[in-house]
Short mmCIF file of the C-alpha atoms (twelve columns), coordinates in Angstrom:
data_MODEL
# 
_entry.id   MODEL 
# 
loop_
_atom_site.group_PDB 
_atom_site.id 
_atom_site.type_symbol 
_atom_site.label_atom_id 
_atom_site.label_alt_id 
_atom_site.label_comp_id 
_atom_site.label_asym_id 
_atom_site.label_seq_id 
_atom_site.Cartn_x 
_atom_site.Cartn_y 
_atom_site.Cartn_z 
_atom_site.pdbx_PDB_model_num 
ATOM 1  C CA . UNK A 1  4.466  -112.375 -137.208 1 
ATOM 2  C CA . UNK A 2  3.959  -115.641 -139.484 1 
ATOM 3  C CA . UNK A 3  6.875  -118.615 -138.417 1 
ATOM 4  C CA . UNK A 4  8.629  -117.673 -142.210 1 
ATOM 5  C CA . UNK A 5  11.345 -116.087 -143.762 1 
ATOM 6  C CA . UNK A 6  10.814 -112.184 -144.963 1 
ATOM 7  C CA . UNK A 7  13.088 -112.804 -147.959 1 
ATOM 8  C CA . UNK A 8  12.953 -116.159 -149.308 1 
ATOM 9  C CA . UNK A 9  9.079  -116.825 -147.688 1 
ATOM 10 C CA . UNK A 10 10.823 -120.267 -146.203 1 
ATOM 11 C CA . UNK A 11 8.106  -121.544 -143.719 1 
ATOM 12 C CA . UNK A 12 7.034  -124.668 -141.789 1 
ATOM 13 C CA . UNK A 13 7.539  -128.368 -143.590 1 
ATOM 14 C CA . UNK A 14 5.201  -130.701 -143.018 1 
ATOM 15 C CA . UNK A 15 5.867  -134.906 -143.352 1 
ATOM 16 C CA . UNK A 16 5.286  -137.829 -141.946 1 
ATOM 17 C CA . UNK A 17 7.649  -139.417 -138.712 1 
ATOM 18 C CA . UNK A 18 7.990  -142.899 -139.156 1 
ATOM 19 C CA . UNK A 19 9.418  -144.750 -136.483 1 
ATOM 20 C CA . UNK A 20 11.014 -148.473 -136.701 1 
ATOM 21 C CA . UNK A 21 7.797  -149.967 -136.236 1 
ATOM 22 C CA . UNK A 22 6.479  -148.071 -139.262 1 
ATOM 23 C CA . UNK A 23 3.887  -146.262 -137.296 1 
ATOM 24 C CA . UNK A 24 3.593  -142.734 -138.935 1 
ATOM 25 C CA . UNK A 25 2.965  -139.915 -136.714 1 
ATOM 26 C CA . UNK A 26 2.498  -136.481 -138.744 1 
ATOM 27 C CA . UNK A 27 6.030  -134.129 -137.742 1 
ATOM 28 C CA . UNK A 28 6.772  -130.525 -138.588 1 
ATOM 29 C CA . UNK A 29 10.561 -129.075 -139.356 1 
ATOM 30 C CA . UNK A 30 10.740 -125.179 -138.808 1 
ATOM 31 C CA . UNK A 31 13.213 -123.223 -140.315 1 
ATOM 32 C CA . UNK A 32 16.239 -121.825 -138.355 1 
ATOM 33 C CA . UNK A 33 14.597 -118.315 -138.099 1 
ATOM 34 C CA . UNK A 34 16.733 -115.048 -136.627 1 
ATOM 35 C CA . UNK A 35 15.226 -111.649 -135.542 1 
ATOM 36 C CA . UNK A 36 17.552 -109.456 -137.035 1 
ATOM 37 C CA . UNK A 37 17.075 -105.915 -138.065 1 
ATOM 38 C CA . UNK A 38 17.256 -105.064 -141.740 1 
ATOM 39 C CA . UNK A 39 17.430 -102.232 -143.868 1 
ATOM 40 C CA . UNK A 40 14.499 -102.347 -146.192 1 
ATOM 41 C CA . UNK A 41 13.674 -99.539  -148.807 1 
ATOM 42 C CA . UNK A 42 15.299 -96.097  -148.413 1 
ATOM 43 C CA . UNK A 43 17.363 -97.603  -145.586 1 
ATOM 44 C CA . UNK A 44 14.797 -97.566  -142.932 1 
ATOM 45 C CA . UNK A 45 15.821 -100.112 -140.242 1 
ATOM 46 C CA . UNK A 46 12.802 -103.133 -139.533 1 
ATOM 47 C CA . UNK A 47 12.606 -105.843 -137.315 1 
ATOM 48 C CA . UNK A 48 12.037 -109.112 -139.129 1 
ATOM 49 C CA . UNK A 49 12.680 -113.164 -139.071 1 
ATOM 50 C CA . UNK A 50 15.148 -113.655 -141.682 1 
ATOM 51 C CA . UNK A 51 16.041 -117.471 -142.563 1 
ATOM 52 C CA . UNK A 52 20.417 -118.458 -141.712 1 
ATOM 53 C CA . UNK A 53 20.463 -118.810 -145.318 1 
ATOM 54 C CA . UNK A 54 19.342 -115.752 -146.461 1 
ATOM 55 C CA . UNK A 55 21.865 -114.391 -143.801 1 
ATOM 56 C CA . UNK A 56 24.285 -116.676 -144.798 1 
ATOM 57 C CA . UNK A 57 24.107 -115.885 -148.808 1 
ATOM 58 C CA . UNK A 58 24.123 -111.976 -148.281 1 
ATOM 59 C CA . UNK A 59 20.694 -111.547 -149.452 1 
ATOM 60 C CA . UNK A 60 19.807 -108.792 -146.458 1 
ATOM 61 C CA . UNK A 61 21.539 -105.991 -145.393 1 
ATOM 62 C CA . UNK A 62 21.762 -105.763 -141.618 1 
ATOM 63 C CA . UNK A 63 21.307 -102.572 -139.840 1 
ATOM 64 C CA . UNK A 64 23.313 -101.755 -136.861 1 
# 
């Protein structure tokens, strides 16, 4: 299972770390990922990594 969000696709950012020196060292931000289970079509509970956001916002349906 990818590091990204099964509703919005939010994934790994990429950038540059620059310290006070201004030496840039390459740095990656993840997303705040959950495994939560859903209900996806014809309300069949699934195990996924859903985003806070997405969670947040109402966009999934959790199954309990």
């Amino acid at each position: 299972m990818a590091r990204k969000c099964a509703i919005c696709g939010k994934g790994v950012a990429v950038g540059m770390q620059i310290s006070h020196s201004h030496i840039r060292t390459k740095k990656t931000w993840s997303p705040n990922l959950q495994r939560v289970k859903i209900l996806v079509n014809e309300n069949v509970p699934k195990r996924t990594l859903v985003c806070t956001r997405c969670l947040r916002s109402g966009k999934v349906q959790r199954a309990i």
